[in-house]
DOZA-818722 format. One line per 4 residues: number of its first residue (from 0); their letters; for each residue y, x, z of C-alpha. Coordinates in steps of 0.25 Angstrom, whole numbers, plus 5000, padded with zeros to 4 digits. Layout:
BEGIN
NUM	a	Y X Z | ...;
//
This chain:
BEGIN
0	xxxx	4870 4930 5195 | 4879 4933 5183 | 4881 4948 5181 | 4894 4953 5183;
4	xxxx	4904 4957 5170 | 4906 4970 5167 | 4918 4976 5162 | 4913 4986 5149;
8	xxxx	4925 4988 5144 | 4940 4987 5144 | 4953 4989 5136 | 4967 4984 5138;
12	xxxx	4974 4977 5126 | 4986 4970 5124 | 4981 4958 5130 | 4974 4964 5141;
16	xxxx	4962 4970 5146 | 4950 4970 5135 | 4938 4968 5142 | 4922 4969 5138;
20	xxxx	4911 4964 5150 | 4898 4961 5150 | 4888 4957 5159 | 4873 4958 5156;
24	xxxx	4868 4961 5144 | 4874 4953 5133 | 4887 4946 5141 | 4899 4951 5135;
28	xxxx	4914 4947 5136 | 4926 4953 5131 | 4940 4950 5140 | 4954 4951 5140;
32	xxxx	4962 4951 5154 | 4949 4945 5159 | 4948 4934 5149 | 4937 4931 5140;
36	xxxx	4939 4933 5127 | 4924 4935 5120 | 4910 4930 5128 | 4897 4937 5121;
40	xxxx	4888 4925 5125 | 4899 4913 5118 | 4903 4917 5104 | 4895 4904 5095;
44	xxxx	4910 4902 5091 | 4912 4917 5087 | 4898 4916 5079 | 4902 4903 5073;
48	xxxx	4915 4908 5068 | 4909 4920 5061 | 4898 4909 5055 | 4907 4900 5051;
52	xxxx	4916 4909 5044 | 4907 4919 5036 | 4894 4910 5035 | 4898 4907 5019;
56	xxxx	4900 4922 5017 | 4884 4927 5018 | 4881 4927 5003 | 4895 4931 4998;
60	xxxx	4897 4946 4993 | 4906 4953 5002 | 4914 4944 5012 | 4923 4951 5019;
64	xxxx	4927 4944 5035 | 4938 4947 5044 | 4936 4943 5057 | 4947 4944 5068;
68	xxxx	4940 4949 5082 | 4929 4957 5086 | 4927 4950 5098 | 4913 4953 5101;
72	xxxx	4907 4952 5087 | 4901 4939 5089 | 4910 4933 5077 | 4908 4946 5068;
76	xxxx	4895 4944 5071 | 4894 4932 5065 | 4902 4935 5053 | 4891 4947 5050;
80	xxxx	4881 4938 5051 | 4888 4929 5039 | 4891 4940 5028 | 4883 4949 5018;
84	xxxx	4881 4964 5019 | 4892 4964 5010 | 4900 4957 5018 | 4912 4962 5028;
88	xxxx	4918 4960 5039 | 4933 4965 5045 | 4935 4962 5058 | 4948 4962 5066;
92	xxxx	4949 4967 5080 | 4961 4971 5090 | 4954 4979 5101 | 4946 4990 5097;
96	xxxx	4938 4990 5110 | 4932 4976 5107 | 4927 4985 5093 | 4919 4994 5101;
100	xxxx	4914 4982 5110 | 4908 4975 5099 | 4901 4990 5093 | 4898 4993 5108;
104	xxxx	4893 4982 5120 | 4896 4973 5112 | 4889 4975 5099 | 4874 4971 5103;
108	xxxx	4881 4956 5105 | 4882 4955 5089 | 4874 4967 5083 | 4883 4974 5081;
112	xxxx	4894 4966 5073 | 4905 4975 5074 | 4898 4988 5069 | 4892 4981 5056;
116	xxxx	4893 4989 5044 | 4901 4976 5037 | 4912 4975 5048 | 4926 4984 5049;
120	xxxx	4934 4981 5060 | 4949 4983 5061 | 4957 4985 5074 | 4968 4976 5068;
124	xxxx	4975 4962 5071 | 4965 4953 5063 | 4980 4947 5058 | 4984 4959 5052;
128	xxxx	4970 4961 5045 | 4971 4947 5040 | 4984 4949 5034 | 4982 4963 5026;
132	xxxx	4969 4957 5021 | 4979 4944 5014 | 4990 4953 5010 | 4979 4963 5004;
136	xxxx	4969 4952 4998 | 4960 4958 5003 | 4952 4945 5008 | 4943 4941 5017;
140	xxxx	4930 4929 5014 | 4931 4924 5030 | 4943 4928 5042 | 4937 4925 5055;
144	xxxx	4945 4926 5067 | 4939 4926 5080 | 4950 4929 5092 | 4953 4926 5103;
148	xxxx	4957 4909 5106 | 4960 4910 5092 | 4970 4899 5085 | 4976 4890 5097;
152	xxxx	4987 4881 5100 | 4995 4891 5104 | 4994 4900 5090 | 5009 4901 5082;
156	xxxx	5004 4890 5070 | 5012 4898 5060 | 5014 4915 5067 | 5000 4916 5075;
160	xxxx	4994 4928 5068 | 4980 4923 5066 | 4981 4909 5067 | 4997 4904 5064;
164	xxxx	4998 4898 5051 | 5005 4912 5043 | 4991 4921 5049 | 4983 4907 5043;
168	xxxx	4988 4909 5029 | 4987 4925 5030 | 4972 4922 5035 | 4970 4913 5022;
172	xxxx	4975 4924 5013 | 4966 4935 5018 | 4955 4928 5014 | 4948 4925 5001;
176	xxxx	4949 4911 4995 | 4937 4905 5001 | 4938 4911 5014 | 4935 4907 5027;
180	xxxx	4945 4908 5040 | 4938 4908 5052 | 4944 4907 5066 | 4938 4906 5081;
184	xxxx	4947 4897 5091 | 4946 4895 5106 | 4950 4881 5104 | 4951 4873 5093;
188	xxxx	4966 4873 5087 | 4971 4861 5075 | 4984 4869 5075 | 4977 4881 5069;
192	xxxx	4966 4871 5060 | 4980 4864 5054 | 4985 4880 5050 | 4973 4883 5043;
196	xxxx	4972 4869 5035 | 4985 4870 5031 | 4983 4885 5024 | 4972 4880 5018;
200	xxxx	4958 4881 5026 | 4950 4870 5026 | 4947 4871 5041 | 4933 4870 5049;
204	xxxx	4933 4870 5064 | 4921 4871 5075 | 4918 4874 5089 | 4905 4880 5088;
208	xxxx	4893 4877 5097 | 4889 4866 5107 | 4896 4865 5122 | 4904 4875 5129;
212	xxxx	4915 4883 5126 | 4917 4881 5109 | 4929 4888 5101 | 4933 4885 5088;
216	xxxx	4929 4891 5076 | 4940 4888 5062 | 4935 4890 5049 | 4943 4890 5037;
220	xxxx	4943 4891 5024 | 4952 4892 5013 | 4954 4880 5004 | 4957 4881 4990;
224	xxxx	4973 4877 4988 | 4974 4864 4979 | 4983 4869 4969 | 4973 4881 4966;
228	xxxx	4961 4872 4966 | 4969 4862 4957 | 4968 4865 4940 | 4981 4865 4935;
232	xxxx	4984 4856 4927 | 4985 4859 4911 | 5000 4858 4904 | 5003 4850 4895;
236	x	5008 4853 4881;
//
């Protein structure tokens, strides 16, 4: 017989009562209004995001990461995983309590990600974090976002703050010239695929795994413009 849930914690936010339960040793989930929003025993999607987008960045010196949402560490686990010593990581997250989850209960899930000496962690709008780093230049080599349902049919193609077509060119100047965008989706969305071709990503998208439930992972990455690419051509006399 399956062991009952048990509520550990508790927070009311602005879209409603922040859960975190367990049940047995290693079963964790994190709710809102009752609603599951994070599984600890299904996350390949979350490991694959953070594979896919920081797996070229192991032998580089000093690659820098944002990733919006803590979630519970599973994808800043995998991002760690992927970088140098030298490496660091920024990560983005709206509820302070989901912080001290991932350093608390939670932390044994991911060896403790969230308390590696590589990662700060900004209680901050990921959008707001994404769009000081662009206005600054101070830029990033991967931005991984990993949220909740992520792009969908129903995100603003031009005013979504994350995923609209204005955050998308935002998004591309935060980052460095070969950087990487990678996005975590519930379902797949061409909509938000056709936004990022057209600001200039080359675009690669999987659902990771074999049967069952299999979200979308988005990589992009920025292609060189033509007119840069092109020599111009020599005047004549």
């Amino acid at each position: 017989m399956a062991q009952p849930w048990k509520v550990l914690d508790s927070v009311a936010t602005d879209e409603g009562i922040l859960e975190l339960r367990q049940r047995g040793e290693r079963d964790f989930l994190i709710t809102v209004n009752s609603l599951v929003l994070m599984n600890s025993s299904l996350h390949r999607s979350e490991v694959a995001l953070g594979e896919l987008a920081c797996g070229h960045l192991k032998q580089q010196a000093g690659p820098r990461v944002l990733v919006g949402g803590l979630g519970m560490a599973f994808t800043l686990r995998a991002v760690l995983d992927h970088l140098p010593a030298s490496g660091s990581v920024v990560v983005a997250e709206l509820n302070p309590v989901v912080l001290e989850w991932c350093r608390g209960p939670l932390a044994s899930l991911t060896g403790s990600a969230a308390t590696d000496p590589r990662v700060t962690v900004e209680i901050a709008d990921v959008a707001d974090l994404i769009r000081r780093s662009a206005l600054e230049r101070k830029c990033f080599d991967a931005i991984v976002l990993d949220l909740y349902k992520g792009p969908h049919a129903k995100s603003h193609k031009v005013e979504d703050p994350l995923y609209g077509s204005t955050a998308i060119e935002m998004t591309r100047a935060a980052l460095k010239p070969d950087g990487v965008f990678a996005v975590w989706g519930e379902n797949y969305d061409q909509a938000f695929d056709k936004r990022l071709g057209a600001a200039g990503f080359s675009v690669f998208s999987d659902r990771p795994g074999r049967g069952g439930l299999r979200h979308v992972v988005y990589l992009a990455r920025i292609q060189q413009r033509r007119d840069a690419a092109r020599p111009k051509r020599a005047s004549r006399a």
